[in-house]
N, C-alpha and C positions, 0 to 999 in steps of 0.2 A: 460472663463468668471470669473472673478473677481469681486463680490458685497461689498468688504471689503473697509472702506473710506481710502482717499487716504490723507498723509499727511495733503496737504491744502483742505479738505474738511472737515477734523478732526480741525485743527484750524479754519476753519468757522461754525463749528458747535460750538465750544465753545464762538466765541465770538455774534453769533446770539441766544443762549443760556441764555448768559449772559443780552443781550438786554431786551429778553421777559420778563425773570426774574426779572428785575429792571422794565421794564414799561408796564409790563399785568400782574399786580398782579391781584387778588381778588376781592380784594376791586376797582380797575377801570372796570374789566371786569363786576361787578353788577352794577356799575354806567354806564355805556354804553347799558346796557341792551333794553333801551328803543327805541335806533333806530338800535345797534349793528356796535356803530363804535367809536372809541378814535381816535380823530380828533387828541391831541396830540400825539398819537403813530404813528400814520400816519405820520406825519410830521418826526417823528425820522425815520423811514424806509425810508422814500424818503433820506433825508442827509444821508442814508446808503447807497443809490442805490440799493434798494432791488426792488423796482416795474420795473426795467428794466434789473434788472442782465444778466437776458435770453436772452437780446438781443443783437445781433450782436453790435462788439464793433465800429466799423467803421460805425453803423448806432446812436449810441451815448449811448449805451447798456454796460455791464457789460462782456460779453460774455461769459455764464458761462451755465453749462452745464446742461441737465436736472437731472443727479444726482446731480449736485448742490443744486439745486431750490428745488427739494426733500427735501435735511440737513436740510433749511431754514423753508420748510412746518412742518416741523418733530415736531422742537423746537417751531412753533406759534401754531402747535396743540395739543402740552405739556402743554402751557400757557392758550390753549382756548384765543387764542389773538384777540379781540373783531375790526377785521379787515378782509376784504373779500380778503384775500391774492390770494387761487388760481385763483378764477376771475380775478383780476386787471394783475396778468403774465401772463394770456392767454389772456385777453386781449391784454396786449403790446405786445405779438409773434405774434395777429393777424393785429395790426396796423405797424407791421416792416417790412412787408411783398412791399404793394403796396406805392406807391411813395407818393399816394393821403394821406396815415397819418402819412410821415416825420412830418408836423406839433403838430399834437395830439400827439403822440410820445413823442417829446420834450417838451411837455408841463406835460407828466407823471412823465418823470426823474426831472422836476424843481417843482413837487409838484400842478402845476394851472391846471391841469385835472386828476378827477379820474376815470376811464374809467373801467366798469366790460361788461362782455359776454353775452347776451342768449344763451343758450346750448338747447334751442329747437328755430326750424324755425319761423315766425313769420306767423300767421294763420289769416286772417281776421284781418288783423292789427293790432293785440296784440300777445305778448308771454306770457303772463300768468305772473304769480311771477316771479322774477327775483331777485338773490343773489346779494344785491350791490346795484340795482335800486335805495333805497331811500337814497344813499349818490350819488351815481354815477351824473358825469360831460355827459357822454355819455356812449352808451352803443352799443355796437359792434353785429348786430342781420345779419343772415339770413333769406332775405326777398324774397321769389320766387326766380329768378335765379339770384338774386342782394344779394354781402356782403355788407352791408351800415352802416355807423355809425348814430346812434339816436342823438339827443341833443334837448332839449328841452327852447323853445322860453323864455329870460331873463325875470323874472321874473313868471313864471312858475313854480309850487312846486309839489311834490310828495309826498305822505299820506306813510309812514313805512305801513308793514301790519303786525296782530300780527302775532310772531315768537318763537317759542322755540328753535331754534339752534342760536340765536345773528347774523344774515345773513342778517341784512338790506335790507330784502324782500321788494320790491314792484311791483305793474302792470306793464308794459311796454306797450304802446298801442299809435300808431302814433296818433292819434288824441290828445295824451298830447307831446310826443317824434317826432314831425311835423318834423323838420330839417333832413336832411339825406344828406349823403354823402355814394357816391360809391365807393367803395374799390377793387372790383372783381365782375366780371358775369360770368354767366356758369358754365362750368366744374370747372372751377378755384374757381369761389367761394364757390361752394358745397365742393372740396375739403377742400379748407382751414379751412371753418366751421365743416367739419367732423374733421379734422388733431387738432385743437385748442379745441373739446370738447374730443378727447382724451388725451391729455395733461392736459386738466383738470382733469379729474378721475384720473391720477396717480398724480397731485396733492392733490387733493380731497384724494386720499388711504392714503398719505404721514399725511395729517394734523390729517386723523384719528388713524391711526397709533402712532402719537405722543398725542394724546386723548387718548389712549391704555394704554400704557405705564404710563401714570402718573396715572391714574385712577387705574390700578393695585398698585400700589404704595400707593395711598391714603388707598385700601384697604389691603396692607399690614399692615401698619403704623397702621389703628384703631384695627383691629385684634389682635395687640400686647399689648393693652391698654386697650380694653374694657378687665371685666372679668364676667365671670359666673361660679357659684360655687365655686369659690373661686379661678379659674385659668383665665389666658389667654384666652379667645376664640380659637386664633390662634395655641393650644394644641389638639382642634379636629378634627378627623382627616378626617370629611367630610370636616371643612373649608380647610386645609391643600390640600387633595386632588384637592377640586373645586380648588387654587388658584394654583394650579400648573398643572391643565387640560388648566387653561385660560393662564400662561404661554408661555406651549407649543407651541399652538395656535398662541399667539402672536410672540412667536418665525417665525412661519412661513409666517405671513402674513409680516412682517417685513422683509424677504429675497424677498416674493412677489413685493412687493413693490422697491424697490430698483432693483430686476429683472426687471420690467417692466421701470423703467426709463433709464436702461444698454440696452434693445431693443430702447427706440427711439432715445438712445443718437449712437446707432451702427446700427440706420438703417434696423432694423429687421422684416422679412415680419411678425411673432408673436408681432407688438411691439401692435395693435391695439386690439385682443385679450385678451394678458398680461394687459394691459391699464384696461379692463372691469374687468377681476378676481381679480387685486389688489383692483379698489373699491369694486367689491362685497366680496370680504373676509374681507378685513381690517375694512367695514362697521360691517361686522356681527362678527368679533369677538371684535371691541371697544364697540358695543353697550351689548356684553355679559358682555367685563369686567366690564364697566360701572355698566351694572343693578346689577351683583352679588356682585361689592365692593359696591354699594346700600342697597344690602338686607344683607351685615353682617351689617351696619349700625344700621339695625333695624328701626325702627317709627322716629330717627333720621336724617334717609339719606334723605326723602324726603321731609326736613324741607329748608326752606331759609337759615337759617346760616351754615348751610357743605357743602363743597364746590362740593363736590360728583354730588348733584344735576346736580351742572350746565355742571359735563360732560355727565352726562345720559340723558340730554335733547340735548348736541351738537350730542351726537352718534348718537341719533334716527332721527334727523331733517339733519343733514348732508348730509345722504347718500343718502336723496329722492328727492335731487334737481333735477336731471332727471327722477322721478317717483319711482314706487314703483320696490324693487329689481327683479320682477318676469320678467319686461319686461327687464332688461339688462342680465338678463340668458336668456331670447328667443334670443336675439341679439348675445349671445355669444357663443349660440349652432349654430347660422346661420355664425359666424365669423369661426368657429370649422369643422364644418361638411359640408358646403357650397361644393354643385357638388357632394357629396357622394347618394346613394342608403337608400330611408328611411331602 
């Protein structure tokens, strides 16, 4: 096993890189804040083919691989790129599947559908908040023993709800999302709905992940600038320590990560497991780095104008889109230990 990028994955991370960094600066990601989407960044990703890369190329997709899609999540979550990226690729892996959304498909890679997931079942005819919902064209739910796609009658609108991670949260609930389309029943559908919300957590690890990384950076960069008593901050040797505990950490969760995309890209009976650990670590060490380049901040970090904030509030809000992390460690002691002897 090999986690190291591979040529052309090293050149698309530089020019996916490059992208975020010119078009999710700062200054759009706060002016987006309101519903959590730059409608013109969107628009440059689709002319990339980035909402279809994952898909099979003969199905009009990219073909590119889930370490790919990883590179891609890395870099929009370096950026905090004010767009519901892993939703909208699990979405299109779950529309490339049944014949019934060749059409919705091709309406993602031309930009006229923006399509994100429920990653929980739909219960009494709603799934609750939904990442994506208040830009989302349709939305890809598991409904009793039907995959269906939602879409909501023209002229029909959905309220954002408020949000600390920039997730274009809203309700999802058939009584507004009336329109439905069959995709799978059965076994087939459960699977595929199970198979597409693990694809998202190792997206979801992937954007955190690159959330990590810059936010250690942030708090590198002020710790060399601020001073007390007449030095550098970054001369003491608790900061020093903390930022090279969180390091380590991040060192790890970032092999994590990229392991578990190398399981689903090789078909690994651990790829479902791997999938859960990567969000639950890569959650809990961006949310650490986050808060600690926060608190060298000082009374400054959790002001509007540093940009620090706005990754301490994606860390915390990110990782709860399937609830809180207690119930995906019950899930992952049941993926782990399943048929063993308590």
């Amino acid at each position: 096993m090999d986690l190291s990028l591979t040529e052309d994955q090293q050149a698309l991370r530089g020019s996916v890189a490059e992208l975020f960094e010119k078009q999710a600066t700062p200054e759009r990601v706060r002016a987006a804040e309101a519903v959590g989407h730059d409608a013109a960044l969107w628009r440059v990703l689709v002319q990339s083919g980035i909402p279809t890369m994952g898909v099979a190329e003969e199905l009009g997709g990219g073909g590119a691989t889930v370490s790919d899609l990883v590179v891609v999540a890395i870099e929009a979550g370096r950026r905090v790129a004010p767009v519901v990226l892993p939703e909208v690729l699990t979405a299109a892996a779950l529309l490339a599947g049944p014949a019934a959304g060749a059409d919705l498909l091709a309406g993602v890679g031309e930009g006229t559908v923006l399509p994100t997931v429920a990653l929980r079942p739909l219960r009494d005819g709603t799934a609750g908040p939904v990442a994506g919902a208040a830009v989302a064209d349709v939305v890809v739910a598991l409904d009793g023993e039907e995959l269906v796609v939602l879409s909501r009658r023209e002229g029909v609108a959905v309220e954002p709800l408020p949000d600390l991670g920039g997730a274009a949260i809203a309700e999802v609930s058939t009584a507004v999302w009336s329109q439905r389309l069959v995709l799978a029943t059965g076994d087939e559908a459960r699977r595929a709905h199970a198979d597409a919300v693990s694809l998202w957590r190792v997206l979801t690890a992937a954007a955190l992940e690159g959330l990590r990384q810059e936010a250690l950076r942030i708090g590198v960069d002020y710790v060399k600038d601020r001073h007390a008593f007449g030095v550098p901050i970054a001369w003491f040797q608790t900061v020093q320590h903390r930022l090279a505990d969180l390091a380590t950490a991040g060192d790890g969760a970032e092999l994590l990560v990229h392991e578990a995309a190398w399981a689903r890209d090789a078909g690994s009976v651990k790829a479902a497991a791997l999938a859960r650990m990567a969000l639950l670590f890569a959650g809990e060490t961006a949310f650490a780095t986050a808060a600690a380049s926060l608190h060298f901040h000082g009374g400054y970090g959790y002001t509007l104008e540093y940009d620090i904030q706005l990754y301490y509030r994606r860390a915390k809000a990110w990782q709860l889109a399937l609830g809180a992390p207690r119930y995906e460690l019950r899930a992952l002691a049941a993926d782990l230990f399943a048929g063993e002897a308590a």
